[in-house]
C-alpha positions in Angstrom: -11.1 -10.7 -9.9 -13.6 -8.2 -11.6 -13.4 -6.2 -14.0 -14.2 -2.3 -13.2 -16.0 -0.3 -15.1 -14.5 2.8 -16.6 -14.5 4.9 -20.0 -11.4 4.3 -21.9 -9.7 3.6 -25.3 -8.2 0.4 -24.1 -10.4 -2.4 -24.5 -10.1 -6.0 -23.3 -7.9 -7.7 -26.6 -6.2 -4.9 -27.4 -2.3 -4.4 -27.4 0.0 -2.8 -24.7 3.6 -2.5 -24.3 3.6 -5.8 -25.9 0.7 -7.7 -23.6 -2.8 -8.8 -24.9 -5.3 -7.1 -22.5 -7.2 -9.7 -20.5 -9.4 -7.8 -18.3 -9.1 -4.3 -16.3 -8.4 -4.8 -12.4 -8.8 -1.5 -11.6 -8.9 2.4 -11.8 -7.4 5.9 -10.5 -7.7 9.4 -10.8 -6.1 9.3 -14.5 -4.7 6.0 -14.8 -5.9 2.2 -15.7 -4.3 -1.2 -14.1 -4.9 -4.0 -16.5 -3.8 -7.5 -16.8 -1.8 -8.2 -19.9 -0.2 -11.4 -21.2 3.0 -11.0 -23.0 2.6 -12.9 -26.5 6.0 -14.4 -26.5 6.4 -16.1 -23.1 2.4 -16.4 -21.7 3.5 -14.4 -18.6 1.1 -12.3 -16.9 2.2 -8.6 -15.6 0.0 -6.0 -14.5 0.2 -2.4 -16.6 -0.6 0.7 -15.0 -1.6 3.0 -18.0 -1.7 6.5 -17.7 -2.7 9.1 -20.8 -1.6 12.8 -20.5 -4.9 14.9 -21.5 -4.3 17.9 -24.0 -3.3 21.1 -22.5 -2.3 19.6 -19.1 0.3 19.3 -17.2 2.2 16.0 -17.1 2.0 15.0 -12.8 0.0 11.6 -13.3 2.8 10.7 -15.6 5.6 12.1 -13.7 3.8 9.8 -10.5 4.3 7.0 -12.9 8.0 6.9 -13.7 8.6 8.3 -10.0 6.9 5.0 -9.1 8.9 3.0 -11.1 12.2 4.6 -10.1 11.3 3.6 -6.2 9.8 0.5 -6.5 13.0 -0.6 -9.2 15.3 -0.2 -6.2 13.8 -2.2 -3.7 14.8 -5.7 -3.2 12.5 -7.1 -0.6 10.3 -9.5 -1.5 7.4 -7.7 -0.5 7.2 -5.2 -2.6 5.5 -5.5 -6.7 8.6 -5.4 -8.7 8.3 -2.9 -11.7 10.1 -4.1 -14.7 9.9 -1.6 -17.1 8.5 1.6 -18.6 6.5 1.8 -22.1 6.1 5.7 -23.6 4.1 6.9 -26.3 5.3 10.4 -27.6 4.5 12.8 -29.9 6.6 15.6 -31.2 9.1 14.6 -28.3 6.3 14.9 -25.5 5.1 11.8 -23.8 1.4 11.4 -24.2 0.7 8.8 -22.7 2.9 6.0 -20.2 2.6 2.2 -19.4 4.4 0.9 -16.4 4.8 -3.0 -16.7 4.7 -4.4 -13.0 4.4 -8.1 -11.6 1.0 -9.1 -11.3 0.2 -10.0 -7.8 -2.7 -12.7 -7.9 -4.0 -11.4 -3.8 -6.7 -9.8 -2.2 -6.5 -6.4 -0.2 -6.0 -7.4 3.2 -9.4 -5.9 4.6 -10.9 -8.7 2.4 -8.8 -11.8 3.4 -10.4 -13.1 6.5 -7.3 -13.6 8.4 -7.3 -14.5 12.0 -6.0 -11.3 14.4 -2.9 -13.2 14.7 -2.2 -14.0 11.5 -3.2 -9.9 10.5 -0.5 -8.9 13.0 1.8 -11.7 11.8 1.1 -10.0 7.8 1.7 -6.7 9.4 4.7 -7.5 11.0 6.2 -8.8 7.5 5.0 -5.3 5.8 6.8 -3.1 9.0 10.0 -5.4 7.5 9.9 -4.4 4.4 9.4 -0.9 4.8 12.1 -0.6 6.8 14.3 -2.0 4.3 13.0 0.6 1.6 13.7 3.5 4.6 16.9 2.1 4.5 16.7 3.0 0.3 16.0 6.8 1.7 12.1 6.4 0.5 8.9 6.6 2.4 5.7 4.7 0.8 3.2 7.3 2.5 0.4 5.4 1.2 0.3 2.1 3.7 -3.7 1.1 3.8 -5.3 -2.1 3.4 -6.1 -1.7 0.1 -2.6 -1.4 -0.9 -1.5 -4.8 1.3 -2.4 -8.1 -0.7 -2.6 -11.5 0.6 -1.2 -14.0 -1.9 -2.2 -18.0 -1.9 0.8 -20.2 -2.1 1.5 -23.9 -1.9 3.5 -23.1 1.2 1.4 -20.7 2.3 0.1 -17.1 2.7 2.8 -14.2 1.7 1.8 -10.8 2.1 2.7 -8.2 -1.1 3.2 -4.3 -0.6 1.8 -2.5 -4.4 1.3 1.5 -5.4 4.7 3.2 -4.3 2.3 6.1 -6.5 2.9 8.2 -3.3 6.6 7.4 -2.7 9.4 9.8 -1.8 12.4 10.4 -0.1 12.4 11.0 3.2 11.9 14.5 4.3 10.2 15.3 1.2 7.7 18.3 1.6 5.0 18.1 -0.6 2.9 20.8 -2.3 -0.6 19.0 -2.1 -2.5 16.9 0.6 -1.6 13.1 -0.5 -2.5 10.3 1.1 -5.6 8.2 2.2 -7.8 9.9 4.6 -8.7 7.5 6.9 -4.8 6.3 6.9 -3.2 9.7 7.0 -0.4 11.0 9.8 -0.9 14.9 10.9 2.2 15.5 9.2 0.3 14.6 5.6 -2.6 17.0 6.1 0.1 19.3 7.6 2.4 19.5 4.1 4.9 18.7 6.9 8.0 16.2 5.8 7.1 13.0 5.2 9.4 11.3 7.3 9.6 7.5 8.4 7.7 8.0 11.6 5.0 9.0 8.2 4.7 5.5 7.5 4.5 3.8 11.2 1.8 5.9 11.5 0.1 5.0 8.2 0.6 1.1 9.5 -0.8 1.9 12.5 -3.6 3.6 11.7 -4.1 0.1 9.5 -3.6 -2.0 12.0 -6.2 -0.4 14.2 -9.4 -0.3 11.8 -8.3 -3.9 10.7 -8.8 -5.2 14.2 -11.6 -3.5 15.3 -13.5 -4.2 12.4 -14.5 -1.1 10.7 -13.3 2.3 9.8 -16.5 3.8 11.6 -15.6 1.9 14.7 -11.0 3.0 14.5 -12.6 6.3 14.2 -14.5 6.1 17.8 -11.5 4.6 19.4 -9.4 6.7 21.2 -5.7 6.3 20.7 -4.7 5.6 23.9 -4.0 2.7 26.0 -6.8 2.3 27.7 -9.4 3.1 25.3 -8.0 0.8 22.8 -7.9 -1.9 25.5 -11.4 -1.3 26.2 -12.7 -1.6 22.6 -10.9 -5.3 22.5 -7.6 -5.2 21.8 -4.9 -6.7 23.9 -2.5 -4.5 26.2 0.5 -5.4 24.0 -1.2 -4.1 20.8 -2.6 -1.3 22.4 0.7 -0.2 23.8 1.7 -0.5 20.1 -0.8 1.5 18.6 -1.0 3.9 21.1 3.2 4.4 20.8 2.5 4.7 16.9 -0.3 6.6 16.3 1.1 9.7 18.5 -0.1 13.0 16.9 4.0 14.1 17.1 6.5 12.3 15.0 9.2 12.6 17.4 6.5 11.1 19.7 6.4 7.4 17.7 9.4 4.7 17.3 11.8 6.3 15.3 12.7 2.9 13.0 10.1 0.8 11.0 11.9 -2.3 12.6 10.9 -1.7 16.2 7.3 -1.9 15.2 7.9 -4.9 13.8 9.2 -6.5 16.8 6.7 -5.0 18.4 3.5 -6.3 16.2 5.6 -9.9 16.5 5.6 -9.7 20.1 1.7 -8.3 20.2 1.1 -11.4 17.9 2.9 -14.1 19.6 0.5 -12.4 22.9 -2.9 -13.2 21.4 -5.0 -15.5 23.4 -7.5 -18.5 21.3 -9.9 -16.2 22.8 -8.7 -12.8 21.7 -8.1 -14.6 18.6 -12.1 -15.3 17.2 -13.6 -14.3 14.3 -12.0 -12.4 11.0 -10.7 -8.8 10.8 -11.8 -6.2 8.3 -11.9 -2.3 8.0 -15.2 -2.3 5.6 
């Protein structure tokens, strides 16, 4: 875990919604995610801090509590639990926000060196639990590796889902591009409704650059059948991708949970041989 480098008035010691800093892991547009240990109990959490600058609208702050509204909701154990919100006002105005979250000990999935199998097995679990936040009325519209970790347990590897920054209810229209490039649906650069065929794309488009190694290389591919069958893949995760990745909405599966009985089956498909090496979308 490094820490990043980044101006900023907190420093590594300081105090936040009652946490000693212990190191920043990582940094946005206008906000700061540090790891804090609360002083009473010795738990760790993870506290995303943003600070409104003077004479500017309050969106990154309004992202924040948005974020915590979704992510308070869901249940599955996917998903980063946040806990609570921390505000610092002035003259009634909130100046600056700290959302206290459960720190997730993982790595992004691009980094985690998992077998094909296993990548479609961790994707399988994230389809899962976005369908169960669908079922909420809430799209993610954010899915990319960097926003999938792989956790170490005892009993094993557990994938975690984090940054519902992007979140919204289905059918929401939004005034500005959001999203990830390389990860985006038409629909996204559109300003079209973000819908849940939003986020099979987004998983899809995932999946792909994960196993075939690079974004550069997802980019080349074509997203049909045969193209992605002759970069590598297998036909039953080709069929997948090429059902998920359609430029149409009304054109993909139209529930999270078919692709995930899709990914299982493309899993339980690979060959040993299909099955060499590590994926990553470097």
């Amino acid at each position: 875990m490094q820490e990043a480098d980044c101006d900023s008035n907190l420093k590594r010691g300081a105090m936040l919604a009652g946490c000693r800093l212990m190191s920043r892991l990582g940094t946005g547009a206008a906000s700061e995610v540090w790891l804090g240990q609360l002083l009473k109990t010795g738990e760790l959490f993870a506290l995303k801090h943003v600070r409104r600058p003077a004479n500017q609208d309050a969106r990154m702050i309004t992202q924040v509590e948005n974020e915590h509204e979704v992510a308070s909701k869901i249940s599955h154990p996917a998903f980063r639990r946040s806990l609570r919100l921390d505000r610092e006002r002035e003259f009634f105005r909130t100046v600056a926000i700290t959302e206290v979250m459960e720190f997730v000990d993982g790595v992004p999935l691009d980094q985690a060196r998992l077998s094909r199998r296993d990548c479609l097995l961790a994707m399988a679990t994230a389809a899962r639990a976005l369908d169960a936040m669908h079922e909420l009325g809430y799209a993610h519209a954010d899915i990319k590796p960097g926003n999938l970790l792989i956790e170490d347990h005892a009993d094993g590897r557990r994938l975690r889902i984090i940054d519902l920054g992007q979140a919204c209810p289905l059918g929401t229209q939004k005034q500005r591009i959001q999203g990830t490039p390389a990860f985006m649906a038409p629909e996204q650069v559109q300003r079209g409704p973000i819908l849940r065929q939003t986020d099979i794309y987004n998983l899809a488009a995932t999946i792909k650059a994960l196993l075939l190694g690079s974004l550069e290389r997802s980019a080349m591919v074509r997203d049909d059948v045969s193209s992605l069958v002759c970069a590598g893949l297998p036909m039953d995760v080709a069929t997948m991708l090429a059902r998920s990745l359609q430029s149409s909405p009304g054109a993909r599966p139209a529930h999270m949970r078919q692709v995930a009985q899709e990914i299982e089956h493309a899993a339980r498909s690979v060959s040993p041989t299909q099955d060499e090496g590590r994926v990553q979308a470097a």
